[in-house]
Each structure stands twice: as structure tokens, then as C-alpha cells.
C-alpha positions as CSV (number, residue, x, y, z in Angstrom):
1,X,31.0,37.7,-64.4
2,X,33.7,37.1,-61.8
3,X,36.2,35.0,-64.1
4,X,39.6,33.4,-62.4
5,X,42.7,32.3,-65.1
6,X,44.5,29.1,-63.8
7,X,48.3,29.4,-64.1
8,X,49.8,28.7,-67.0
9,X,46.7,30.8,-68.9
10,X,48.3,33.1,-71.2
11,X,48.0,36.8,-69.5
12,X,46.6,37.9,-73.3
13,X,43.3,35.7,-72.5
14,X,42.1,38.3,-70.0
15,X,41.9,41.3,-73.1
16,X,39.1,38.8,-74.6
17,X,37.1,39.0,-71.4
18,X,37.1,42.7,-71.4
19,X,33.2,42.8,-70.3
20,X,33.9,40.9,-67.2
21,X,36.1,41.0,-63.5
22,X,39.1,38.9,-64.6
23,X,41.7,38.3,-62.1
24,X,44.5,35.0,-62.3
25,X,45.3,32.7,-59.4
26,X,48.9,34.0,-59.1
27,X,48.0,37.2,-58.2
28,X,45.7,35.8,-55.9
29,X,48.4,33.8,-54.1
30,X,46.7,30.7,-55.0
31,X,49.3,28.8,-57.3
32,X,50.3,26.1,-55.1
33,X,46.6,25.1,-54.4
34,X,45.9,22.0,-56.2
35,X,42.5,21.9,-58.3
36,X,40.1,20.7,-55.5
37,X,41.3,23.3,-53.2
38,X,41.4,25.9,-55.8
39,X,38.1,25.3,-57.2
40,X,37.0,25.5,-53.3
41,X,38.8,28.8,-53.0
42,X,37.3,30.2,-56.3
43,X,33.7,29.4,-55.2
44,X,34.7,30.4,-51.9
45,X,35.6,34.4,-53.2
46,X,32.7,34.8,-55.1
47,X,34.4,33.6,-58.5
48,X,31.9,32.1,-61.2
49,X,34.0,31.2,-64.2
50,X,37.2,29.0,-63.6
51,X,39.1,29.0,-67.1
52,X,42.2,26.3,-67.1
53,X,44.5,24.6,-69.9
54,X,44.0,21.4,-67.7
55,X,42.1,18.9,-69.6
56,X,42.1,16.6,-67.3
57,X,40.2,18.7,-64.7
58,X,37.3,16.9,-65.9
59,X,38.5,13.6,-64.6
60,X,39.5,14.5,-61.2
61,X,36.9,16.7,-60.0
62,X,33.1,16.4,-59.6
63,X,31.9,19.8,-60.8
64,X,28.4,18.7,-60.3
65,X,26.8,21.2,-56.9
66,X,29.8,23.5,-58.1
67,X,29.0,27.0,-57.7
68,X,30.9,28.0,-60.9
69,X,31.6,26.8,-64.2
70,X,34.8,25.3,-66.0
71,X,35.8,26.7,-69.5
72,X,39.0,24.7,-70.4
73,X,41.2,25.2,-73.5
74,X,42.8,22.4,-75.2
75,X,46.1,25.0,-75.4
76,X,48.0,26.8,-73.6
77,X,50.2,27.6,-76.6
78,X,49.4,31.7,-76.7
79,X,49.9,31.7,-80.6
80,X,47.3,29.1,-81.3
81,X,45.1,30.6,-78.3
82,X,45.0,34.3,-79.9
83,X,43.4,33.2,-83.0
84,X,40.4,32.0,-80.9
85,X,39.8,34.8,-78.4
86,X,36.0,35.5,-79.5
87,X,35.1,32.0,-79.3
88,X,36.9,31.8,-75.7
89,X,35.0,35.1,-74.4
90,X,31.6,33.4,-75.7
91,X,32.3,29.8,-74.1
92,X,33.3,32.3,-70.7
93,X,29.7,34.2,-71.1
94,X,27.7,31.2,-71.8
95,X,29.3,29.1,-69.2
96,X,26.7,27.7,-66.2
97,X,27.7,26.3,-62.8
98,X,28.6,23.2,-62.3
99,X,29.4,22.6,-66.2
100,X,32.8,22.5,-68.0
101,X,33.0,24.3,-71.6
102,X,35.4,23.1,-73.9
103,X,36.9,25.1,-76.3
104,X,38.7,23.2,-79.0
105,X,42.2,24.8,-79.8
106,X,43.4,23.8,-83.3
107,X,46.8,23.2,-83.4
108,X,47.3,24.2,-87.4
């Protein structure tokens, strides 16, 4: 799967995803495109998993007729986000388009 890491998505995430194209908006030149745009440019490149810290995505866009799916973490905090990498590669491999994925980062 073609999976894109929003900014502030700790650069460790991508060694969980090993088994799939991982590439971050940054390097993509896409960090000052708010979410609409963004998930627009995603689709657009052929991206099918959008994975974010922003849990509020799910209020301000309408990801139904999306063309890729939304995984977001309740973290960005990479200490915290480490000790959950297998459950964040499974949520990224079972993710469907036009559905958000949460995965619940515990904050002990």
C-alpha cells in the first residue's frame, strides 16, 4: 500500500510500515496544504493510506467517496507512539477507503 505521514508524524512510524511505500508530506512539498487539499493531493498521487496525529480530521472532512483511508493516532508524542508500532502497522493494513482508523495512544 501507498501510505503518506502527515507532518508532525514521528519519522520512526515509517520503520513499522516496512511492508509498504511510505513516503511523508514534507518531502513531498505538501506541508502548507491544509487537510482538504492534502487529502485531494494524496488521492490525487495514487496514495491509499493517509496516517495523521489530527483528531479532528474527522470533523472537518467528509471522507465518505474518498479514495483512501484515514488511520489517525491519538499521539504524536514518539515515546508513547513506539510502544504501539505493531498495532499502528495492522490499523495501516486493514484500513479501507473512505474510513478513518483510530488507534488509541495510551498516555501511561
Amino acid at each position: 500500500m501507498r501510505v503518506l505521514l502527515d507532518n508532525g508524524m514521528p519519522r520512526g512510524v515509517a520503520t513499522a510500515l516496512s511492508g509498504h511505500v511510505v513516503e511523508e508530506v514534507r518531502g513531498r512539498g505538501w506541508d502548507t496544504l491544509r487537510n482538504g487539499e492534502l487529502l485531494d493531493a494524496a488521492e490525487t498521487a495514487g496514495f491509499e493510506v493517509f496516517v495523521t496525529t489530527d483528531q479532528n480530521i474527522r470533523y472537518q472532512q467528509n471522507l465518505t467517496g474518498r479514495k483512501l483511508a484515514v488511520v489517525v493516532l491519538t499521539s504524536a508524542r514518539w515515546k508513547l507512539i513506539s510502544r504501539r508500532l505493531s498495532e499502528i502497522a495492522a490499523a495501516v493494513t486493514a484500513a479501507r477507503r473512505g474510513a478513518l482508523n483510530e488507534v488509541e495512544i495510551p498516555s501511561d
